[in-house]
Every structure is written in structure tokens, then in C-alpha cells.
C-alpha positions as a Markdown table, in Angstrom:
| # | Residue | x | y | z |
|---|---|---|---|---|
| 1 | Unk | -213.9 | 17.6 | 255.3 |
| 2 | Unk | -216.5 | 14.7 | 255.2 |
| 3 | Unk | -219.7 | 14.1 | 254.2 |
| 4 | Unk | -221.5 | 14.3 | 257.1 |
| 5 | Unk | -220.0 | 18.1 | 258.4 |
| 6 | Unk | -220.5 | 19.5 | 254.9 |
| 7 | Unk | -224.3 | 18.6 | 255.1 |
| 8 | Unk | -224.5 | 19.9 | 258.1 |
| 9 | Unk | -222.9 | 23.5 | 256.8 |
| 10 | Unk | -225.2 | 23.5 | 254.1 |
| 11 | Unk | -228.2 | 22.3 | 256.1 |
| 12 | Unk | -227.3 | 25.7 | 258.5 |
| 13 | Unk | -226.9 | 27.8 | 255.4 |
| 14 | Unk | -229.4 | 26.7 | 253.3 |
| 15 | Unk | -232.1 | 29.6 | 251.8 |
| 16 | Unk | -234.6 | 26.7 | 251.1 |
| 17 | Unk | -234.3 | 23.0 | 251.5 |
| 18 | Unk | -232.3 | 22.2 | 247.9 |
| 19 | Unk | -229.5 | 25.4 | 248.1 |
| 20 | Unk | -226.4 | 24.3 | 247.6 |
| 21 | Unk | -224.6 | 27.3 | 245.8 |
| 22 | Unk | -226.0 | 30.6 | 247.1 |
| 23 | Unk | -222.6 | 32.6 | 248.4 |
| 24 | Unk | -223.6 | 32.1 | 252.1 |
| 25 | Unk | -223.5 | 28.1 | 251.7 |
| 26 | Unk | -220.0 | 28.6 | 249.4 |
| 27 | Unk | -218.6 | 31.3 | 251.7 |
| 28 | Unk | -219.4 | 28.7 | 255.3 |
| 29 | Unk | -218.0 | 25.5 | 253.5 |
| 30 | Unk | -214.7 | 27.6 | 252.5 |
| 31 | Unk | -214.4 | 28.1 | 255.8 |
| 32 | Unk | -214.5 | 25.2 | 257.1 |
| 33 | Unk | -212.2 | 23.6 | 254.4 |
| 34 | Unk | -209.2 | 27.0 | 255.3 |
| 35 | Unk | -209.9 | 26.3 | 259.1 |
| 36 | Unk | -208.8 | 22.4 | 258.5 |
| 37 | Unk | -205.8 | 23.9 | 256.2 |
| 38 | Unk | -204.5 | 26.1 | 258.7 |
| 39 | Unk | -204.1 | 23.2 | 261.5 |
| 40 | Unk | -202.4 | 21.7 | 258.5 |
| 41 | Unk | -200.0 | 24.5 | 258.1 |
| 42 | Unk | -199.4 | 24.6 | 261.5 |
| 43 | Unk | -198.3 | 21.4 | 261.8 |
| 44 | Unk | -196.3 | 21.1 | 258.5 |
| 45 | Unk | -194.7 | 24.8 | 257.5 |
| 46 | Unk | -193.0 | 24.1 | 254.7 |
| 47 | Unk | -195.8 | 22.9 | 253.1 |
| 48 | Unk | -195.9 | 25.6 | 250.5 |
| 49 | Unk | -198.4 | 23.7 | 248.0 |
| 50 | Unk | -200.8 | 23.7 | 250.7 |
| 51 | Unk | -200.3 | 27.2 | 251.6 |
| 52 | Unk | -200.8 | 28.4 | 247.8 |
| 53 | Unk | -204.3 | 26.5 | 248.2 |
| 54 | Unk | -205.8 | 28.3 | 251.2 |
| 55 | Unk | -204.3 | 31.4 | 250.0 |
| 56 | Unk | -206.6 | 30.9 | 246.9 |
| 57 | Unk | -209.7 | 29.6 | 249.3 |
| 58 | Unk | -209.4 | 33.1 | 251.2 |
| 59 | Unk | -209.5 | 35.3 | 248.1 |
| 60 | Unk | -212.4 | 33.0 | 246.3 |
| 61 | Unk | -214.2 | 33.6 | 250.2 |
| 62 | Unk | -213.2 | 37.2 | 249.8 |
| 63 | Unk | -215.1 | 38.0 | 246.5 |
| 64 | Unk | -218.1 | 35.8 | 247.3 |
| 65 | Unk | -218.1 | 38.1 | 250.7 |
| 66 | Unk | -217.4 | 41.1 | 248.6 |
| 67 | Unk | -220.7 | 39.9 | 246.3 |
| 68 | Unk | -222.8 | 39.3 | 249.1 |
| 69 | Unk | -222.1 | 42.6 | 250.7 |
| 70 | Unk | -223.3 | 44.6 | 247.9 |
| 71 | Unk | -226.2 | 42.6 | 246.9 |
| 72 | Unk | -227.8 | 41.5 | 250.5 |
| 73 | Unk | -226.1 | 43.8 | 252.8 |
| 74 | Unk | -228.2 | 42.3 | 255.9 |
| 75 | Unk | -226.9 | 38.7 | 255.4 |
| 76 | Unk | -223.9 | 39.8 | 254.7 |
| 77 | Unk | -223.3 | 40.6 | 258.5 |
| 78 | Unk | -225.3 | 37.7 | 259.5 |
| 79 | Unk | -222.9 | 35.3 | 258.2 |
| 80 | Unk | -220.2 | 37.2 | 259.4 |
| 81 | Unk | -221.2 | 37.1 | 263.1 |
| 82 | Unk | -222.3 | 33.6 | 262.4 |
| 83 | Unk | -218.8 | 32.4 | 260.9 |
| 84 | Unk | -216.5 | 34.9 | 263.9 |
| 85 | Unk | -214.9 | 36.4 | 260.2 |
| 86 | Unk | -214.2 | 39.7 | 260.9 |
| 87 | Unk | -213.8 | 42.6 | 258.4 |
């Protein structure tokens, strides 16, 4: 991921102008990072180092989804129709 896409993930998922932690932000950059690992795996499937990685990156998403869901119910769905995650 560069520098430039993961400004512009946090500038879309930003509460305020200087978030760069809240769940939402966390949850749309992990997303982006196991969307470019699973091209990856495609490509190379024996890669089982790689594989252990995004399989960590979707239960770390998980839990901050999980989090989200039962402290702000309503963004919750927002950033799942925003991010086409299903659940």
C-alpha cells in the first residue's frame, strides 16, 4: 500500500480532520492491505507465510467490526455498505 492510497482511506474515514485510529479508519486500511494480499495469493499459492498474514488481517478486521457493531450500531452498517464486506 503507499502513502498516497492510505491518506486517502483515512481522509474518507476520518471522524474529524486528525483520526487516525478510530475502528472505521483501521477496519478500511485492513481492507485495503487483504484486498492487495489476496491478488498476491492468487498469483503465488504456495505462499503460505503470506496466507498466515491475511488470515491474521481478517480476524484483527473481524473484532474491530465485532467492536464497532456493538458500540455504534449505525456506522457499523455504513462502513459495511461502504467497504461491499458482507456479514
Amino acid at each position: 500500500m503507499q502513502r498516497a492510497e492510505k491518506k486517502e482511506i483515512i481522509a474518507n474515514f476520518a471522524r474529524d480532520k486528525k483520526d487516525t485510529g478510530s475502528p472505521e479508519v483501521q477496519i478500511a486500511i485492513l481492507t485495503s492491505r487483504i484486498e492487495s494480499l489476496k491478488w498476491h495469493l492468487e498469483e503465488h499459492k504456495k505462499d503460505n507465510h503470506s496466507r498466515r498474514g491475511i488470515m491474521l488481517m481478517v480476524a484483527k478486521r473481524r473484532k474491530l467490526l465485532n467492536y464497532l457493531k456493538k458500540t455504534n450500531n449505525e456506522k457499523y452498517d455504513e462502513i459495511l455498505a461502504k467497504l461491499e464486506l458482507r456479514k
